[in-house]
C-alpha positions in Angstrom: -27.2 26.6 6.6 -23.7 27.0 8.4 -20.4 25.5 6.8 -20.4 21.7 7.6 -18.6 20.2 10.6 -15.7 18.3 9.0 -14.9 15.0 10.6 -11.3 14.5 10.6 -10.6 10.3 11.1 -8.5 9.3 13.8 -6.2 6.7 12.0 -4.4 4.1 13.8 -1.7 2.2 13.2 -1.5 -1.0 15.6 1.2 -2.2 17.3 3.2 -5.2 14.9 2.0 -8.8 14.9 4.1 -11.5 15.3 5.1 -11.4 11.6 5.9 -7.5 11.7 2.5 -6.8 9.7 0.9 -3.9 11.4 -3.5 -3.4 11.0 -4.4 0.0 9.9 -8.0 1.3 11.3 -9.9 4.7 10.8 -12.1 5.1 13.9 -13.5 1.5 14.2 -13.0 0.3 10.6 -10.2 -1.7 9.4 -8.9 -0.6 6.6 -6.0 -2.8 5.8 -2.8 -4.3 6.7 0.4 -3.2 6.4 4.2 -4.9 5.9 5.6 -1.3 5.6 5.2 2.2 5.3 4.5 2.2 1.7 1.2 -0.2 2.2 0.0 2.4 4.8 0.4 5.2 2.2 -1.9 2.6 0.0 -4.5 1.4 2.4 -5.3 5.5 3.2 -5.4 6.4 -0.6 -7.4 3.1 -1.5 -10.2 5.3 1.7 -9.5 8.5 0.1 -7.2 9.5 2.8 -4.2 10.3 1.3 -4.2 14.0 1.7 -2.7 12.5 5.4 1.0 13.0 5.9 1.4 9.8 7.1 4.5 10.4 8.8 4.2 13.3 10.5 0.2 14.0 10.6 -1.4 14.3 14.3 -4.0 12.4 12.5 -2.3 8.8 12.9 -1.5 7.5 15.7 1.4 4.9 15.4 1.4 2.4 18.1 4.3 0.0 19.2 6.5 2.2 16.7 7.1 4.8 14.4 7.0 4.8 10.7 10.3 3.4 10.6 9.1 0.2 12.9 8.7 -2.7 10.7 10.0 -5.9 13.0 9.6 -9.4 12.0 10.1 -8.3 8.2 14.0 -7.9 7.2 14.1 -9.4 4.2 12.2 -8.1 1.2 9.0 -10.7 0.5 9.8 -13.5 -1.9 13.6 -13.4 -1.0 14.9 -16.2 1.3 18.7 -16.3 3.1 20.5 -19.5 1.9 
């Protein structure tokens, strides 16, 4: 038998919703959403995938903005202006 073909996931981080949440997906699965870069670095460890440089891997595809793209979600949750 040869090595085995490894099958490298094409992650995808969507464009934001309306409330600056952002759906991750592996190939056609959803995996989770996100309300910052720190869930996305969750959701791919909770699949095993956090061998992935998030940031900088050509395996995730960020869509409608970078890593650093979080609209619709200034203030930290919980904590409201007066």
């Amino acid at each position: 038998m040869g090595n085995p073909t490894h099958h490298y996931p094409h992650i995808v981080v969507h464009a934001p919703a309306l409330d600056g949440s952002r759906r991750v997906t592996s190939d056609d699965t959803v995996l989770g959403v996100a309300s910052h870069l720190d869930d996305v670095i969750e959701i791919l460890r909770l699949a095993d995938l956090d061998r992935i440089e998030v940031e900088v891997s050509d395996l995730v595809e960020w869509q409608g903005g970078g890593p650093e793209d979080w609209p619709g979600l200034m203030e930290p949750h919980g904590r409201q202006e007066p």
